[in-house]
N, C-alpha and C positions, 0 to 999 in steps of 0.2 A: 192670430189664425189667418193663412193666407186665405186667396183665392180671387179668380181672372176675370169676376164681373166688372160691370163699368160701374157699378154702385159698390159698394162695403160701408159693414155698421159702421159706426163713428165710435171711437176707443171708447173703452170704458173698465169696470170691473164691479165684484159684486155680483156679475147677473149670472142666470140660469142658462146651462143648457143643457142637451138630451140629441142623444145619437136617435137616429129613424130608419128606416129600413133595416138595412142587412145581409142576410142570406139571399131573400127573396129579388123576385122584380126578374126583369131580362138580364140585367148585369151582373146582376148578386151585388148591388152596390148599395147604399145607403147617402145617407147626409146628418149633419146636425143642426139640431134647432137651434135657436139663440131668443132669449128673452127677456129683456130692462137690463139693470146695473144699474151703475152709478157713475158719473161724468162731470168733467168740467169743462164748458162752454170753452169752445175754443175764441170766439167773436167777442163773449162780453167778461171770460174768466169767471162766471158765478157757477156755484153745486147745479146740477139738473139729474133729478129721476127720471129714468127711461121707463118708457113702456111699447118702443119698438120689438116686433117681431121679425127675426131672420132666416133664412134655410141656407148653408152653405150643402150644396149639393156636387157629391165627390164621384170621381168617374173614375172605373178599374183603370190601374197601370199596371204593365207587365214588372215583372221582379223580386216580389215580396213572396207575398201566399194567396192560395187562389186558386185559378188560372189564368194564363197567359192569353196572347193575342192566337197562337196555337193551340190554345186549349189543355195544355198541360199547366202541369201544376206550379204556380210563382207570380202569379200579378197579384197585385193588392188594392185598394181602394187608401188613397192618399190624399192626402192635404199639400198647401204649396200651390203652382199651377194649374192642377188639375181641379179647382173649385172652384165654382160658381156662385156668387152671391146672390141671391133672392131676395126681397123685402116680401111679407108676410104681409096684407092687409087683413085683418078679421069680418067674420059677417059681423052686423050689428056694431053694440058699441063696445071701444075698444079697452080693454082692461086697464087698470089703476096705474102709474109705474110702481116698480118695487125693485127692492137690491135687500143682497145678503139674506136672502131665503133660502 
């Protein structure tokens, strides 16, 4: 999954995620969550459980469905360029890693 922050999760597979937003909001845009997997150290090559949290947070593009920059009907909310990477910190303490839930 792309996206144009200065940070992005580090590969993985196994893990969760969950679309957010939507319809709603001033854009009608959304994002998705990202949470654990499963990974190989790229530094020392060993297994590691994840238990980072992500928000790739997507911004309407004119084109698809929607509306446009005009306000008619054809932007879409896209992946690629148009997203944003987020790191998620939780309150408190942070949950277990886990994959393949």
């Amino acid at each position: 999954v792309g996206g144009s922050g200065e940070e992005a999760p580090p590969a993985r597979c196994m893990h969760c995620a969950a679309w957010v937003g939507g319809e709603g909001g001033e854009d009608g845009c959304g994002g998705m969550l990202l949470f654990g997997g499963y990974a190989i150290d790229e530094e020392t090559d060993e297994d590691r459980t994840l238990s980072d949290v992500w928000l790739l947070e997507l911004e309407r593009q004119p084109g698809a469905r929607g509306t446009d920059e005009a306000g008619a009907e054809g932007g879409a909310a896209t992946v690629g360029d148009a997203g944003t990477w987020r790191r998620v910190e939780p309150r408190g303490a942070a949950p277990q890693g886990v994959f393949g839930h």
